[in-house]
N, C-alpha and C positions, 0 to 999 in steps of 0.2 A: 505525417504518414510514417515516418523514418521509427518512431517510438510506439505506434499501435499496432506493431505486428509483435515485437518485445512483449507488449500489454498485454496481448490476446495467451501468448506460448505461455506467459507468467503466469499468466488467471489457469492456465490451464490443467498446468504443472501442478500448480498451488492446491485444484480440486482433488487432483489427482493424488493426494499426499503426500507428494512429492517436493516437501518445501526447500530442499538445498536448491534445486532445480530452479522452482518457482521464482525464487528470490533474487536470484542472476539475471535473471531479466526481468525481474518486476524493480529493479534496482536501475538497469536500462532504463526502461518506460517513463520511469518517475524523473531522471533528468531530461533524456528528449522530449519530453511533453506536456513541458508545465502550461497549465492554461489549458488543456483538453477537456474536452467537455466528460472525457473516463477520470481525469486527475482522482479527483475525491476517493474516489473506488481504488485505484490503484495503487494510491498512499497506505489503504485502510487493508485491503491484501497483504501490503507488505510489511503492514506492522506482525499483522497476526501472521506469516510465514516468519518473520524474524523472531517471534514469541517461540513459536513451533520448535525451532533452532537454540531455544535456550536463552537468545540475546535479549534480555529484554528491557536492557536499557534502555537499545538501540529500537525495539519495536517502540517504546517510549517515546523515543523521540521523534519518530516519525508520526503517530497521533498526535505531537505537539505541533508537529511540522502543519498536519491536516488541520486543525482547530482555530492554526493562526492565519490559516488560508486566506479567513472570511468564507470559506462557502457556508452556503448553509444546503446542506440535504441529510439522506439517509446517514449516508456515511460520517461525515460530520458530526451531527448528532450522537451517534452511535461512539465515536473517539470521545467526545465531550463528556459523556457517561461512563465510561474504561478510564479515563483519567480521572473522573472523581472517584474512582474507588481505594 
């Protein structure tokens, strides 16, 4: 509960163009809520706001972070193909 309200304001921010914002608390989310059934999504926000931001190590790394999860969905999937490029 503690991390899906970060999730929600981050998603929000992040639509909104606003990825300094976004990332602040999609950076929250992503530690309080590992294991959420949003995780996936919320990893894959915060790559692409850190991309947004110029970092794109660090969004790097966070689709590696996602890939190595083991999920398998959208999002997943979606990281799996950005990192073979």
């Amino acid at each position: 509960v503690k991390g899906h309200t970060f999730y929600w304001r981050g998603k929000i921010l992040a639509l909104r163009g606003q990825p300094k914002d976004g990332e602040r608390y999609l950076q929250l989310a992503v530690r309080l809520t590992v294991g959420a059934d949003f995780e996936s999504e919320e990893r894959w926000l915060l790559a692409q706001t850190l991309e947004q931001l110029g970092r794109k190590d660090e969004a790097r790394k966070e689709l590696t972070k996602l890939v190595a999860s083991g999920l398998d969905d959208e999002f997943a999937r979606r990281a799996k193909t950005k990192l073979q490029k």
